[in-house]
Residue, then its C-alpha position, 0 to 999 in steps of 0.5 A: x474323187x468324193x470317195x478319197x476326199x473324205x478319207x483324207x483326215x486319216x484312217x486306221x489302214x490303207x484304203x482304195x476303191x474301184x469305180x463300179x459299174x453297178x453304182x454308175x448304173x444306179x447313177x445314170x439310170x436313177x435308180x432309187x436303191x440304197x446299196x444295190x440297184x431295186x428298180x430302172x438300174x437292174x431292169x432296165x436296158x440303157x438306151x445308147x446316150x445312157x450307155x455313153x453317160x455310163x462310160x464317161x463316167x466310169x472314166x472319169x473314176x479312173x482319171x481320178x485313180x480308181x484302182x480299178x473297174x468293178x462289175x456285178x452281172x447277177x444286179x444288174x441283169x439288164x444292162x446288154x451285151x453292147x453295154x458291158x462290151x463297152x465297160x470291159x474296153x474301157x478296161x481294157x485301153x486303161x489297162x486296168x482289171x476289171x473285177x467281176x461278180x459273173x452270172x453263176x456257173x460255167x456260162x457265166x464264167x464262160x460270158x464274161x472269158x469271152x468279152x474279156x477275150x473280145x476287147x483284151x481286158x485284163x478279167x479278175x473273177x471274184x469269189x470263184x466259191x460262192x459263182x462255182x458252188x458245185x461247178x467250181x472245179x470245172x471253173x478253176x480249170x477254166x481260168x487255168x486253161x485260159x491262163x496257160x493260153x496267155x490270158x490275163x485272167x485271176x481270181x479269188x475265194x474267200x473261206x465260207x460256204x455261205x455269202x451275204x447281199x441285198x435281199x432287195x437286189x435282183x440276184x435275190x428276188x430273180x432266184x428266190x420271189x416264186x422259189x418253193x419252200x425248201x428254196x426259200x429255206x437256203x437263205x438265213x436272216x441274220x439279225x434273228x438266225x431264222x431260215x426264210x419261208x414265203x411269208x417272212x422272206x415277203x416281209x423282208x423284201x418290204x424293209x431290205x437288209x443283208x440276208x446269208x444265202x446257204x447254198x455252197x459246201x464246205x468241199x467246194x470252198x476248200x477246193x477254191x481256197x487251196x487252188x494255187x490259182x486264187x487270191x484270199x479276199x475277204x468281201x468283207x459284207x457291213x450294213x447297218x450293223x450287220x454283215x458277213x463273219x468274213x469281214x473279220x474272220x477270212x484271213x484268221x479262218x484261212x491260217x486256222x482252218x484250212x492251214x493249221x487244223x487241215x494239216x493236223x487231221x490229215x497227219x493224225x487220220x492217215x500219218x501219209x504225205x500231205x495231199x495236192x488239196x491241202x494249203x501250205x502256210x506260206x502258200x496261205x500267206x502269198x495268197x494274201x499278200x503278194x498276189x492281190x498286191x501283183x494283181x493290181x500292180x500294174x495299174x497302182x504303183x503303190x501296190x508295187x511296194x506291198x505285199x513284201x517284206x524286204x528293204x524299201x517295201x512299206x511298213x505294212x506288217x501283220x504279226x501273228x501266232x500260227x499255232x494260235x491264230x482263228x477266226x470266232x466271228x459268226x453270222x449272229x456276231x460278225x464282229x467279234x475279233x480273231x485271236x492269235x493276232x499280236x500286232x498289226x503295223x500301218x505304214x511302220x505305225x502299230x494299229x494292233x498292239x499286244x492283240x489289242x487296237x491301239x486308239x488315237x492313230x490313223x496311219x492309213x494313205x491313199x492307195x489309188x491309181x496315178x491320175x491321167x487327163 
């Protein structure tokens, strides 16, 4: 596909993609939005031939290796019942994950459980901290009584208790465009650090841009990130310039934060075993590495090969100081780099040297699912 295609000269690391349900929507529904859909492509029911234009579609991206499906229920709150039961069966006679942003809280989790259930589509719930907010615990042991009865259901956080999207996209305006004021004070615009009132949150809405949307709690997102059952993902969030400090800071913040410093003051302040919710350091680093690399296994078989260090696995190699190691990205500066990362190995090239890029390499490939007629 274009995507691939365009990539093809090199890149500084690994790169895949999944065919997305939301831009195939846009896509079929003409939907006028840059990033997420603003008009037909959220609000819109498709009729029975733009739901068929949307399957073949969405085939059509994984004939040519997507790594797997992508769906965001909150962008596209039209799209029916019929219509995504058809998207998870795509999935699930690829037998390929589908990767959904669900509907916030338990029925959110619960609607999408149950079409995978329906169609025996493999389910990967995405960032359960910023869907569960206070309902997260409720949620994780969902997944896991959903597991222990045999489904193949995953998930992931990522260590931040606020996220970032579109202030144009329906998961915003259908929340926020006759929220009261003290709702409108949740969500930050970056660019300028202010919290949104009624007047500025208008204007934005009139230009579009990413906004940060404060609504989870430190608790909650420690209780995602140190749960045995999820993934570390960055949702790594750029725009124009702008993003989420989780694109340069997850995984410095997780073996900082929630490893290194969560340890330290729970031996200081009570000198006791550590307890159950607390995150062992190589426990933080499966999280990155071999799970995300299993989940996807199935499907890519060069995925097969990562995540593991051992003889014949590739060169892919992260060096870093666990007594130095976090994140320093923030939403006024998301692009400031961590510290206490030494090097970083690509397909046995370095890409990070002695803590700085090394120019002039690009020793990425293409990491995509074997392609089918």
């Amino acid at each position: 596909m274009a995507w691939y295609r365009e990539r093809e000269g090199g890149e500084r690391i690994n790169y895949g993609v999944s065919i997305g349900h939301i831009k195939v929507r846009m896509a079929v529904m003409h939907d006028s939005g840059t990033w997420m859909p603003v008009g037909d492509g959220a609000y819109r029911a498709a009729s029975p031939a733009q739901i068929g234009e949307i399957a073949n579609r969405i085939e059509s991206g994984l004939r040519e290796g997507a790594v797997s499906i992508g769906a965001g229920f909150p962008y596209t709150p039209a799209a029916t019942r019929d219509e995504l039961l058809v998207v998870f069966r795509i999935a699930a006679r690829r037998k390929t994950p589908i990767h959904v942003h669900i509907t916030p809280g338990v029925a959110g989790l619960r609607e999408a459980l149950a079409l995978a259930g329906e169609t025996g589509a493999a389910l990967h719930v995405v960032h359960i901290n910023s869907a569960g907010l206070a309902e997260t615990p409720v949620m994780l042991q969902m997944i896991s009584d959903a597991r222990a009865s045999g489904r193949d259901v995953t998930t992931e956080a990522y260590p931040y208790d606020a996220g970032m999207t579109e202030i144009q996209s329906a998961t915003i305006q259908d929340t926020y465009k006759a929220a009261p004021a003290e709702r409108l004070a949740e969500l930050e615009w970056p660019r300028t650090g202010e919290r949104l009132n009624r007047e500025s949150f208008d204007r934005y809405t009139r230009t579009g841009g990413p906004v940060v949307i404060h609504t989870n709690t430190e608790p909650m997102v420690a209780a995602a990130i140190t749960s045995p059952l999820t993934i570390i993902a960055s949702d790594a969030y750029w725009q124009n310039g702008t993003g989420h400090p989780r694109t340069t800071g997850t995984f410095a913040r997780v073996l900082g934060r929630y490893v290194r410093e969560a340890h330290a003051n729970v031996g200081a302040q009570h000198a006791a075993p550590l307890p159950t919710d607390t995150l062992s350091l190589m426990d933080a680093i499966r999280k990155m590495t071999l799970m995300p690399a299993q989940r996807l296994g199935a499907r890519v078989p060069a995925m097969r090969q990562k995540g593991r260090l051992r003889v014949g696995a590739d060169a892919d190699i992260t060096i870093f100081d666990p007594a130095r190691v976090l994140d320093r990205s923030t939403y006024r500066e998301p692009s400031l780099p961590p510290v206490g990362i030494q090097h970083v190995i690509v397909n046995g090239v370095s890409v990070v040297a002695n803590g700085q890029a090394v120019e002039g390499v690009a020793p990425g490939q293409a990491v995509r699912a074997v392609r089918a007629p």
